[in-house]
C-alpha positions as CSV (number, residue, x, y, z in Angstrom):
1,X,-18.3,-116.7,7.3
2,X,-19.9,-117.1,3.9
3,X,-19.5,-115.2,1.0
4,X,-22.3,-112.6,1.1
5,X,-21.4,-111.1,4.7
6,X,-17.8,-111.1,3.8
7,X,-18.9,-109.0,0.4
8,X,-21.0,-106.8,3.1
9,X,-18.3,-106.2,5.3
10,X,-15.9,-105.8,1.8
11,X,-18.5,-102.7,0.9
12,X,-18.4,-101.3,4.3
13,X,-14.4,-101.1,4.6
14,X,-14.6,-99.8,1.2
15,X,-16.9,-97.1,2.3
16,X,-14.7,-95.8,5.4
17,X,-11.3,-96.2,3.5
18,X,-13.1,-94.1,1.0
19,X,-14.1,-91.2,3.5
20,X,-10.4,-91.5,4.8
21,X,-8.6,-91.0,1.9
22,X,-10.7,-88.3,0.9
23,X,-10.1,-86.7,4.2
24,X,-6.6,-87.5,4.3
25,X,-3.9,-84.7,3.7
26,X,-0.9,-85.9,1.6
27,X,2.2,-86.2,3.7
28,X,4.8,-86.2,1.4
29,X,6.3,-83.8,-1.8
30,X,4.4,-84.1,-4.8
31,X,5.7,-85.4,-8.2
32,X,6.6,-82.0,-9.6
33,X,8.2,-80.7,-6.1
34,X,11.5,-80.6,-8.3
35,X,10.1,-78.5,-11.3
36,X,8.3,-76.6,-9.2
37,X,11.0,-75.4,-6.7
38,X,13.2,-75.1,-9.9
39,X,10.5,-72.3,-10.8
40,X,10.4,-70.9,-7.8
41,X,14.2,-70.5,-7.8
42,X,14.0,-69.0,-11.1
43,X,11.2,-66.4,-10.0
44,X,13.5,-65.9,-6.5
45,X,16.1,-65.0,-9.0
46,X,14.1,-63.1,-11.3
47,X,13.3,-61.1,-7.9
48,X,17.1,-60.4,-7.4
49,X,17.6,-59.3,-10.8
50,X,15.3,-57.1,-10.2
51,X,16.7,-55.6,-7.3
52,X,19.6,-55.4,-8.7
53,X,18.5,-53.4,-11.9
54,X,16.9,-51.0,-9.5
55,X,20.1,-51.1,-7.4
56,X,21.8,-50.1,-10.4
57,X,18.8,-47.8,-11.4
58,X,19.7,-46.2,-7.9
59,X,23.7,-46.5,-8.5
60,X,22.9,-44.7,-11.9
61,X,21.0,-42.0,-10.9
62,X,23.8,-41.3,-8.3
63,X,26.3,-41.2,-10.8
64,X,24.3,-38.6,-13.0
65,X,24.3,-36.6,-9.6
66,X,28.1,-36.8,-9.9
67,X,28.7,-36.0,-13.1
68,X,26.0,-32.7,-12.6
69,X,28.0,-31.8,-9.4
70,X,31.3,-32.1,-11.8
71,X,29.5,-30.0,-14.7
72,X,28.3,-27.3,-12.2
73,X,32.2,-27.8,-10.8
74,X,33.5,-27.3,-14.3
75,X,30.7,-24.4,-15.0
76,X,32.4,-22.5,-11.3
77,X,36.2,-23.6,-13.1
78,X,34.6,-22.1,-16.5
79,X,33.8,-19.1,-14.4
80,X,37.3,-18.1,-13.0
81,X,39.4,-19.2,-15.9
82,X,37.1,-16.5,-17.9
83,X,37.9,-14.3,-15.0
84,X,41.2,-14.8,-15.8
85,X,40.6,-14.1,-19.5
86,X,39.0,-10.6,-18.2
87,X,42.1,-10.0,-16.0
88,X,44.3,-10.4,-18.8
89,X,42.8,-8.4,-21.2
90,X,42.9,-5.4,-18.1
91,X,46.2,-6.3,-17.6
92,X,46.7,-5.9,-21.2
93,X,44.7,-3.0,-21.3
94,X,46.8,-1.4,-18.5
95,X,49.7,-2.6,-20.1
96,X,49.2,-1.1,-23.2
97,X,48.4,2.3,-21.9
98,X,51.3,2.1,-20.1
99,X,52.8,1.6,-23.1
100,X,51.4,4.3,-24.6
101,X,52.4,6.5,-22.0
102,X,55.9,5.6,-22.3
103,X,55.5,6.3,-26.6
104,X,54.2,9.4,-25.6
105,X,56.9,10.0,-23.2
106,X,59.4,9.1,-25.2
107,X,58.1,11.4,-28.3
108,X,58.1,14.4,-25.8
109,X,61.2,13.6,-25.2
110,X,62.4,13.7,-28.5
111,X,61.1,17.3,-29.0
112,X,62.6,18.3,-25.5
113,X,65.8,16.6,-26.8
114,X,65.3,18.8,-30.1
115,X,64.4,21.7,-28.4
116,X,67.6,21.3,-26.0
117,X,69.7,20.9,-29.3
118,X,67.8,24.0,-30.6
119,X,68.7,26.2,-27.3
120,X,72.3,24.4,-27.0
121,X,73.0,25.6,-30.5
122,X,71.8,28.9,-29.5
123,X,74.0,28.7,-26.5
124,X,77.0,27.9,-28.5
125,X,76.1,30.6,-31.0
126,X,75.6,33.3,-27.9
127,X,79.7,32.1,-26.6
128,X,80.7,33.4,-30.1
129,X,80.7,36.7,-29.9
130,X,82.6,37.3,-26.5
131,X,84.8,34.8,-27.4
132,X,86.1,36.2,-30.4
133,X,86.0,39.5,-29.1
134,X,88.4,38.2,-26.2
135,X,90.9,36.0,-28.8
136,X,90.7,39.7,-30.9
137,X,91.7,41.5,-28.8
138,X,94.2,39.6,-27.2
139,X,95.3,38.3,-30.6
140,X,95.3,41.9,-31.6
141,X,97.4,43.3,-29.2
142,X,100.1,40.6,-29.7
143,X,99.9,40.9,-33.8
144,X,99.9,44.9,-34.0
145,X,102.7,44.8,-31.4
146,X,100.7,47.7,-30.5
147,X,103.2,49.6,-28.0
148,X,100.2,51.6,-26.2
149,X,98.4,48.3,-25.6
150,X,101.8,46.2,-24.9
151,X,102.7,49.0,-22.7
152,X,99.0,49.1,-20.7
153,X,99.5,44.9,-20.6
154,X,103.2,45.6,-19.0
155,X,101.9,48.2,-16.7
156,X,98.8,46.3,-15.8
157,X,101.6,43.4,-14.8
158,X,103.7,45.3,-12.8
159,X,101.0,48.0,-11.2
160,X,101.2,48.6,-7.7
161,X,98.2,48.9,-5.5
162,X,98.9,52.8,-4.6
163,X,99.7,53.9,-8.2
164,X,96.7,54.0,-10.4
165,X,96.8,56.7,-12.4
166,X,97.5,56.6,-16.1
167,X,95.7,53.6,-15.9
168,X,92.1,54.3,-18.0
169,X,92.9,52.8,-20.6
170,X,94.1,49.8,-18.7
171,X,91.4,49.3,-16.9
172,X,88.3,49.7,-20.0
173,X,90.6,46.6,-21.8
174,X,90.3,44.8,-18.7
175,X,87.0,45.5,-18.3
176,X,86.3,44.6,-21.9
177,X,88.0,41.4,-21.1
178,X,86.5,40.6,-18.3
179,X,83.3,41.3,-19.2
180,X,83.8,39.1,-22.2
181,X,85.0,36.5,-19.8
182,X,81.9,36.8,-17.6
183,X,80.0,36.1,-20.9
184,X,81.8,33.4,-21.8
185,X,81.8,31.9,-18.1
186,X,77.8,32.5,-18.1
187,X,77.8,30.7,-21.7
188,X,79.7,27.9,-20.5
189,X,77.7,27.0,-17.4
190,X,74.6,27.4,-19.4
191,X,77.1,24.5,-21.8
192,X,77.2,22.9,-18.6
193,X,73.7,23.2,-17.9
194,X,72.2,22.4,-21.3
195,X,74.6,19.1,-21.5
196,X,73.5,17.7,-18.0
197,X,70.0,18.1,-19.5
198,X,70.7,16.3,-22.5
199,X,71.9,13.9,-20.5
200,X,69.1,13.7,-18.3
201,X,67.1,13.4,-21.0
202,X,69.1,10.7,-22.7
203,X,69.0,9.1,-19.2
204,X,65.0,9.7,-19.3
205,X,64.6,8.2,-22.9
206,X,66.3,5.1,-22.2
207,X,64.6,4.4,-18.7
208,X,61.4,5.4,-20.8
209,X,62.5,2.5,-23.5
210,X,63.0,0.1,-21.0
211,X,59.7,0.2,-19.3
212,X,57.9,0.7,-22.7
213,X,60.5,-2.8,-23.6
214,X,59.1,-4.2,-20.2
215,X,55.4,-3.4,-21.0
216,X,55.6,-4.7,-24.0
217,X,57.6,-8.0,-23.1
218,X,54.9,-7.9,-19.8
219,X,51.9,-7.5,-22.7
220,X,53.4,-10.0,-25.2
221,X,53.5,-12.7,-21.9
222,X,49.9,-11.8,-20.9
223,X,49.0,-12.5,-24.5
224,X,51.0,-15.5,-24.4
225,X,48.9,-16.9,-21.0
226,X,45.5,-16.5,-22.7
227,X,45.6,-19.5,-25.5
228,X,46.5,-21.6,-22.0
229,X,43.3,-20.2,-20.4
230,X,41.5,-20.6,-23.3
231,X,42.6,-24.1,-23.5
232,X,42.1,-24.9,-20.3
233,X,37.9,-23.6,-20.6
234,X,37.5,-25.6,-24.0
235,X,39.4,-28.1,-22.1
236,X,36.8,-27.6,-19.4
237,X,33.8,-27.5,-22.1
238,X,34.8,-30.8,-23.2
239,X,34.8,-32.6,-19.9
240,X,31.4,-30.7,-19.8
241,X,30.9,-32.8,-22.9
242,X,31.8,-36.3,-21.9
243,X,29.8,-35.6,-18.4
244,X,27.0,-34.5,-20.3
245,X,27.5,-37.8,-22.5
246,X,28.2,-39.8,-19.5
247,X,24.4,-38.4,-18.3
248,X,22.9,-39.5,-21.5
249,X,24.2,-43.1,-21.1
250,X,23.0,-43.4,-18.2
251,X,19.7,-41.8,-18.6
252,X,19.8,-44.4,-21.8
253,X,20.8,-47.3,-19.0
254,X,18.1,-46.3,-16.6
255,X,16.0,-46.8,-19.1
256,X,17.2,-49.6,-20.7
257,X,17.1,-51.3,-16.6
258,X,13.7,-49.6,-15.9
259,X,12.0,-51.6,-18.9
260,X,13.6,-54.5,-17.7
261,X,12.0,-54.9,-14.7
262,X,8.6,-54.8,-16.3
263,X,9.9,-57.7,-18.6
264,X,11.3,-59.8,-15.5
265,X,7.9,-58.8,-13.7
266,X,6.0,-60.3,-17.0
267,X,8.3,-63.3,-17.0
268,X,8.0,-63.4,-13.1
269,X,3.9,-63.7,-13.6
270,X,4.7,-66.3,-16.6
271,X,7.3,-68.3,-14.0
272,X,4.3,-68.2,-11.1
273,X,1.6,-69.4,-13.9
274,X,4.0,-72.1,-14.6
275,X,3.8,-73.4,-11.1
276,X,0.3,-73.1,-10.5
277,X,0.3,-75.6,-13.5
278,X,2.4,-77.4,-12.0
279,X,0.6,-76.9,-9.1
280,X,-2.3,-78.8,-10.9
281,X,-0.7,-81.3,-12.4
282,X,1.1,-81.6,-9.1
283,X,-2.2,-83.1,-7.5
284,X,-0.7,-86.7,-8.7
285,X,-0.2,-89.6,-6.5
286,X,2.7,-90.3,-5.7
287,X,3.3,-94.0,-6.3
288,X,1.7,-93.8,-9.9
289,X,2.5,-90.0,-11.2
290,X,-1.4,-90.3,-12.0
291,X,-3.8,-87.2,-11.9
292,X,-5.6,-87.5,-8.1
293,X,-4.7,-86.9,-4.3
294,X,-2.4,-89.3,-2.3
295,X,-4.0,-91.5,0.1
296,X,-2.6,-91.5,3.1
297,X,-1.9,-95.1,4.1
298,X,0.7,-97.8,4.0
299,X,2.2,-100.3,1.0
300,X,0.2,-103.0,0.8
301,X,2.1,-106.1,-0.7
302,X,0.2,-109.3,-2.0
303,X,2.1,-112.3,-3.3
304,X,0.0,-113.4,-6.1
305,X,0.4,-117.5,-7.4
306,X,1.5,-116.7,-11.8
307,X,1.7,-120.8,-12.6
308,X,-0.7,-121.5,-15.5
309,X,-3.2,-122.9,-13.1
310,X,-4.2,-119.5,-11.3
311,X,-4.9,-117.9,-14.3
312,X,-6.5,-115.3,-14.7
313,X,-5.1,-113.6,-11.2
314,X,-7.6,-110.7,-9.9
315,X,-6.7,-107.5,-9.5
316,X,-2.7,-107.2,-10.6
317,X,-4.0,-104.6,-13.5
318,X,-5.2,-102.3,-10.2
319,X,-1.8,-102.5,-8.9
320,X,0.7,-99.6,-8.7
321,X,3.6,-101.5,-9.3
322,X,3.9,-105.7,-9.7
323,X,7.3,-107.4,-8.9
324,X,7.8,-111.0,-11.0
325,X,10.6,-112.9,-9.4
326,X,11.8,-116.2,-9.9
327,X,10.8,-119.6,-7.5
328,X,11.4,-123.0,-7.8
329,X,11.3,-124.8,-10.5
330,X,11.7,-122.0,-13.2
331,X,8.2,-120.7,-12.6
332,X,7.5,-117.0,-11.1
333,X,5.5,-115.3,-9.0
334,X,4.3,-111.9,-8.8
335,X,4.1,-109.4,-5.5
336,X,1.1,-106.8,-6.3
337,X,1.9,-103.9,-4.2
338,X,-1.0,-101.3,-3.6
339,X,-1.1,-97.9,-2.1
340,X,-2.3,-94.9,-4.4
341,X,-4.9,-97.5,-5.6
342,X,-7.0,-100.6,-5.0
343,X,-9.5,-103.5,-5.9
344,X,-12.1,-105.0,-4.6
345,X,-10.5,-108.4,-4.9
346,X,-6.6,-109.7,-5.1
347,X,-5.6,-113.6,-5.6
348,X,-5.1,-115.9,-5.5
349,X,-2.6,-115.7,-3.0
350,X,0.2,-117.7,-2.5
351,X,2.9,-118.8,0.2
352,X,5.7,-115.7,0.9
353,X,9.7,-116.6,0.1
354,X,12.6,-115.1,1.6
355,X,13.5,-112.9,-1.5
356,X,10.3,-111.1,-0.1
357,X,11.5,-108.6,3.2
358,X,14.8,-107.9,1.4
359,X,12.2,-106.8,-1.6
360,X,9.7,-105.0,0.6
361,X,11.5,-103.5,3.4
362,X,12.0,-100.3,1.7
363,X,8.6,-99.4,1.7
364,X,8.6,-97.9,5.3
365,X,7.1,-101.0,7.2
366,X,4.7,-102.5,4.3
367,X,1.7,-104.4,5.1
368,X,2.0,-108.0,3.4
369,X,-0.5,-110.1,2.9
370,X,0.6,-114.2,1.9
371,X,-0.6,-117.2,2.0
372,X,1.9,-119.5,4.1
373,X,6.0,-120.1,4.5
374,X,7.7,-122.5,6.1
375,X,9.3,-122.0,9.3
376,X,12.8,-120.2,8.3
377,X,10.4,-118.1,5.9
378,X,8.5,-117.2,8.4
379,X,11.0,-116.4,11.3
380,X,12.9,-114.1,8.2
381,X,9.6,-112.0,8.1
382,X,9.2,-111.8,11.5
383,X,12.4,-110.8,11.7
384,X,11.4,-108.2,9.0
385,X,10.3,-104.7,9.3
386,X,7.4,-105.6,7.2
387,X,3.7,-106.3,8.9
388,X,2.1,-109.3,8.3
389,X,-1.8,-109.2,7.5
390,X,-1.3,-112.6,5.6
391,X,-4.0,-115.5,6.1
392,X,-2.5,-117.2,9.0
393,X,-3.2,-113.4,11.2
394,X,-6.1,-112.6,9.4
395,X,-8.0,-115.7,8.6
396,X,-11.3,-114.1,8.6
397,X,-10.6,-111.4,6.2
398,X,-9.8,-114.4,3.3
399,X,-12.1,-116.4,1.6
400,X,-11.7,-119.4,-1.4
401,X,-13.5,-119.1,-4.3
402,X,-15.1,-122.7,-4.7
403,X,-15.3,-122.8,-8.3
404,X,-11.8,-122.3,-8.8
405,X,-9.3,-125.6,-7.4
406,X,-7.2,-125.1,-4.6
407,X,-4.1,-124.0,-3.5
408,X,-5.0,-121.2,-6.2
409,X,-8.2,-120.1,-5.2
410,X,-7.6,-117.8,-1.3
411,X,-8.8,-114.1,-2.4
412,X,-9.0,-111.3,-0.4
413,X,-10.0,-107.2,-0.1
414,X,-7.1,-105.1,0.4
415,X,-9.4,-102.3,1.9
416,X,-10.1,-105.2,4.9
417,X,-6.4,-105.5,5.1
418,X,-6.0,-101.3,5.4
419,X,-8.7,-101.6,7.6
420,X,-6.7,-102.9,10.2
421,X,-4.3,-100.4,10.1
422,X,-6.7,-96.7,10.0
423,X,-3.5,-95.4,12.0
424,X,-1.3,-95.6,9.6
425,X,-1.5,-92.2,7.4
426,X,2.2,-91.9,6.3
427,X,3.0,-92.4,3.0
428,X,5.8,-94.9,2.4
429,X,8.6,-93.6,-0.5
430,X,7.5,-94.8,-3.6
431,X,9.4,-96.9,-6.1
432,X,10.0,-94.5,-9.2
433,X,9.5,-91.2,-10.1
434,X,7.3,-89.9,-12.8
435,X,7.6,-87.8,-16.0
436,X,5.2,-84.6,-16.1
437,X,3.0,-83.9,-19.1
438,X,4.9,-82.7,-22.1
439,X,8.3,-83.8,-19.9
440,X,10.8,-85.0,-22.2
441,X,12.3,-88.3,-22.2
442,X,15.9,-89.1,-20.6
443,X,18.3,-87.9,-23.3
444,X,20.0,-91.8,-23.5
445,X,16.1,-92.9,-24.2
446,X,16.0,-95.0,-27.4
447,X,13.2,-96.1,-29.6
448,X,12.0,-99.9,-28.6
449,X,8.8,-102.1,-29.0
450,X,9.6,-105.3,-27.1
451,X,11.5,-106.9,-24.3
452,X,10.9,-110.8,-23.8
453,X,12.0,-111.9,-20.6
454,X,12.9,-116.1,-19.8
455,X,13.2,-117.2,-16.2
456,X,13.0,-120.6,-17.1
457,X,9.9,-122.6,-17.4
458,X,8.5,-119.3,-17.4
459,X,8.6,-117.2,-20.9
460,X,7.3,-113.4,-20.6
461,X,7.1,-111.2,-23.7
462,X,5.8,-107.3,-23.8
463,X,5.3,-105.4,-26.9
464,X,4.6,-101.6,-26.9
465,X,0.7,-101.3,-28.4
466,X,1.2,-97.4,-28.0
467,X,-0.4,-96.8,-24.9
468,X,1.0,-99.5,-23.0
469,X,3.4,-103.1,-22.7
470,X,1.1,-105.8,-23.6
471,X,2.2,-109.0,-21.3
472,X,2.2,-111.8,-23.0
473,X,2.9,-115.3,-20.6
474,X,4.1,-118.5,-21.6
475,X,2.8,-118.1,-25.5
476,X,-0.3,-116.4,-24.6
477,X,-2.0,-113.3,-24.0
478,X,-1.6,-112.5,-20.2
479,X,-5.5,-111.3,-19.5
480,X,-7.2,-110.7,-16.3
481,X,-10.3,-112.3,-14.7
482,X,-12.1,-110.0,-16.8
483,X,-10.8,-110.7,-19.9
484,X,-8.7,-107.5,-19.8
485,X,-5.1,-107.5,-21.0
486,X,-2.2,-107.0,-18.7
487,X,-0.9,-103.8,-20.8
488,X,1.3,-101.9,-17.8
489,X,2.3,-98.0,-18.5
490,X,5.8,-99.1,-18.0
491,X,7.6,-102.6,-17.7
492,X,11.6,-102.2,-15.7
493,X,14.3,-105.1,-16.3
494,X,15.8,-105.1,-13.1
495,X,19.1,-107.5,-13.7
496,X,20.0,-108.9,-10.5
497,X,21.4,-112.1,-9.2
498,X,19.9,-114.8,-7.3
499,X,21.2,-116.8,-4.4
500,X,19.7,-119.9,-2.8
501,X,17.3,-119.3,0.5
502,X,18.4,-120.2,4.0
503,X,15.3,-121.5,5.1
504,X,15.0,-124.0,1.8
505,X,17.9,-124.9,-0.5
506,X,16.0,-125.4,-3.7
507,X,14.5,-122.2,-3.4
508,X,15.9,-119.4,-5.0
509,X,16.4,-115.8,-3.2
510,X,16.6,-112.5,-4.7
511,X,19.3,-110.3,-4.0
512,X,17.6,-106.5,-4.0
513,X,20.7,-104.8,-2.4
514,X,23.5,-103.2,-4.2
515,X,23.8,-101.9,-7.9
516,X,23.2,-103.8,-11.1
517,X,22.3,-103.0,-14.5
518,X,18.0,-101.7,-15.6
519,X,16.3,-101.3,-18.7
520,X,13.3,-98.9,-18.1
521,X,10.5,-99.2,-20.8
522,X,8.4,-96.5,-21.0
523,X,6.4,-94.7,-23.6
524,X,7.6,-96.9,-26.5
525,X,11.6,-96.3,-25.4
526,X,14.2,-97.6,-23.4
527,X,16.1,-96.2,-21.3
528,X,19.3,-98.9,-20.5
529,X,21.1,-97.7,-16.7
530,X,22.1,-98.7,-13.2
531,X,19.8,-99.5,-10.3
532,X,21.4,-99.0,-6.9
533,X,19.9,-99.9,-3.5
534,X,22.8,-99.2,-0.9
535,X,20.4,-99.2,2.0
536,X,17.6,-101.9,2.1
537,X,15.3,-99.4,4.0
538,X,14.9,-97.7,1.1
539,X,13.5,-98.4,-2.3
540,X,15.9,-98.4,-5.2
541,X,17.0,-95.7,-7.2
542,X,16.9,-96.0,-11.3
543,X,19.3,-94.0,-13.2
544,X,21.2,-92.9,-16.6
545,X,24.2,-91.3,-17.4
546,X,24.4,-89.6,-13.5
547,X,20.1,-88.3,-14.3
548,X,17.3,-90.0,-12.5
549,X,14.7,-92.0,-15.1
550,X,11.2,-91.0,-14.9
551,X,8.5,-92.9,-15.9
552,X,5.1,-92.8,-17.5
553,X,2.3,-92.3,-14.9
554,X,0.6,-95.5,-14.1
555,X,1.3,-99.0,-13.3
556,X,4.8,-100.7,-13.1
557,X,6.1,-104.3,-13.9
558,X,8.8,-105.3,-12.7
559,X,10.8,-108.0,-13.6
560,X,13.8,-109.2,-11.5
561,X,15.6,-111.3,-14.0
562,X,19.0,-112.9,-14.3
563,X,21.9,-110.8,-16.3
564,X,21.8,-112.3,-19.8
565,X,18.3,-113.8,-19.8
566,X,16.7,-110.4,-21.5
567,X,16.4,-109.1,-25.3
568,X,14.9,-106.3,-26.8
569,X,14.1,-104.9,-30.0
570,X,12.9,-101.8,-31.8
């Protein structure tokens, strides 16, 4: 086929790889999945805190309904200890009129007791007279020796019942006696009478004290209880207080958590605008970090010739990332891999090597286009989980560019290649992850402008022009076929060993699997780690101190070099 139905048919597999990956639907995370979910942990949060300030909102206000229940408690307590207050004073009231009935009592009885003196006196004055008229007489009798009277007190002795005469006289003594005896006897039980009064009334006066003594022991406790009651209300009024101050912290916290949640809702809204940013920035592809949408296709891998000779290559600028590794002789070779982006043209291509599946193979079944391998080459790629598109089982979707000599002129589309393979639409794990805009660096990043690189024959220098590592090869300015200088986003120093190849012993292989030391250049730093690949399915992974390194969005070189064959500078 000549050249101008192969550039036809180039356009047209442009034109329906175009439509597909317009159409297609990314199928995997997007570079800011991390940040993004981190928001949306933070807003998740943010929603708890909220319902826990109105849980506590809620848990507040039923604590102010507690303490009100207690004040209206301590308002009823209030109540009956001020009942008790009025009880007292009636039971002091009632005391002290019974106390005053007792004074009163006990002053009538003083006058009773005086007029009882009064009438006992009287008494005593009224016994007087019949007693002296009865010691008179008789005393009177017995002095004057009178003989009529001795004689009428002998008779009356020795009278007998039928002999009564001569006895007048007798008989008006005796009945002066006896009359005065009868007085006397009438004045002495009135003694009698008057004393058992007085001490009745003495009795009376000293019950009387002792109740007035009790009433007044009786009012002096009652008087002594109503400090305690009193206590016990101010007492009351001051748990009153605290509840009432309790209420007013909490009223003061309710607050305090009410305009928190508008806050948290504010920094909710702030959290979501944050990851619709992200969300935008999030429409990246994958394999570059670059603002677009993923296409939804495989890894396509070409092995490009990098002696002097096949300078200047096609197409390695359009590549996400570019692998250098070492061959015979000292000289290297590069393996473009596309997927996020393409070019019309990639070359020239070159035979495959057996460093090449254990590169590739974690790219989820890559599509790899090459240029020839000897037979143990070939059987290792068979045996690989890598498709093969190269020339030998796509002939007619290469072509040689005559003006250029051979072996390092075979070229061909990679959207001819992809066309092949429409079914594929998964996208294969990418090599590195990405930095957002305004991300930080790593925190072990350090300032650097250049890294040279020697594989041998082969001398590769980059220097940091600010936007990007410019390549320079063997002396000079690595440029593309049109003139444009091979200035990659970020340039890795992937320090690895190299063994010798099975399927030719003066070939050297690349050993991808296992852990080794990286130096990431990005962004005008460096960022010096550990790459580890325990599982050859699956690409490396590039890290610092225990933290992933992200890169700048764009392309990638890679350079799998030798321990000790690296410098750089700042």
């Amino acid at each position: 086929m000549d050249s101008a139905p192969r550039r036809q048919l180039r356009v047209v597999l442009s034109l329906a790889l175009a439509v597909v990956a317009l159409t297609a639907v990314p199928a995997l995370a997007g570079a800011f999945d991390e940040e993004i979910a981190a928001l949306r942990d933070d807003i998740a949060d943010h929603h708890d805190l909220i319902g826990d300030q109105e849980g506590l909102i809620e848990d507040h206000h039923g604590l102010i309904g507690d303490q009100e229940d207690l004040i209206e408690d301590h308002h009823d307590r209030i109540a009956e200890l001020e009942g008790d207050l009025v009880d007292l004073d009636h039971q002091i009231a009632e005391t002290d009129d019974l106390i005053g009935d007792e004074v009163t009592e006990l002053r009538v009885l003083e006058v009773r007791l005086e007029l009882l003196a009064d009438r006992f006196a009287r008494i005593l004055t009224s016994r007087e007279e019949p007693a002296l008229l009865h010691r008179t007489m008789a005393v009177d009798a017995y002095l004057q020796n009178n003989e009529r009277m001795n004689a009428v007190l002998t008779q009356s002795a020795h009278l007998a019942s039928d002999a009564l005469e001569g006895v007048r006289d007798r008989m008006i003594y005796d009945s002066v006696i006896e009359e005065a005896q009868n007085r006397l006897d009438l004045v002495d039980a009135e003694l009698r009478l008057a004393a058992d009064s007085v001490r009745g009334l003495h009795a009376l006066k000293v019950e009387t004290e002792q109740r007035r003594i009790q009433a007044m022991a009786a009012r002096s406790a009652t008087e002594d209880a109503k400090p305690a009651v009193r206590e016990a209300i101010e007492s009351v009024y001051d748990d009153i207080a605290d509840a009432r101050s309790t209420i007013a912290d909490l009223e003061a916290r309710i607050l305090e958590l009410e305009a928190r949640i508008p806050e948290l809702e504010v920094q909710i809204q702030e959290l979501e605008s944050q990851i619709q940013e992200f969300e935008r920035l999030d429409v990246t592809r994958t394999w570059s970090g670059l603002q677009g949408n993923d296409i939804s296709r495989p890894a396509l891998a070409v092995k490009i010739d990098n002696v002097t000779r096949a300078h200047p290559q096609t197409g390695m600028n359009q590549a996400d990332v570019v692998y250098e590794e070492l061959v015979e002789g000292g000289v290297t070779r590069l393996v473009a891999v596309f997927q996020s982006s393409s070019t019309e043209t990639v070359g020239p291509i070159r035979s495959a090597r057996t460093s090449d599946p254990q590169l590739l193979s974690g790219f989820d079944r890559p599509l790899f286009a090459y240029s020839g391998a000897n037979r143990g080459t070939r059987q290792e790629l068979a045996n690989s989980s890598m498709v093969d598109v190269g020339y030998s089982a796509l002939t007619d979707d290469y072509w040689r560019d005559k003006s250029r000599r051979p072996p390092h002129n075979l070229y061909v589309s990679p959207d001819a290649l992809w066309a092949h393979h429409a079914d594929r639409t998964e996208i294969p794990p990418a090599p590195f992850l990405y930095r957002h805009v305004g991300q930080a660096h790593h925190p072990d990043a350090e300032e650097a402008t250049r890294v040279s690189i020697d594989f041998g024959l082969t001398e590769v220098d980059y220097k940091w022009d600010g936007t990007g590592w410019a390549r320079t090869h063997g002396g000079n300015p690595h440029v593309d076929d049109t003139g444009t200088r091979v200035a990659p986003a970020n340039v890795v120093v992937q320090f690895i060993t190299y063994g010798w190849s099975k399927a030719d012993s003066r070939s050297p292989e690349a050993r991808t699997t296992g852990s080794g030391e990286a130096w990431v250049f990005t962004d005008g730093h460096v960022v010096r780690g550990r790459w580890s690949r325990p599982d050859e399915a699956l690409p490396a992974v590039f890290t610092a101190d225990g933290k992933p390194i992200r890169l700048t969005p764009g392309n990638t070189w890679v350079a799998l070099a030798k321990s000790g064959t690296a410098d750089w500078g700042d």
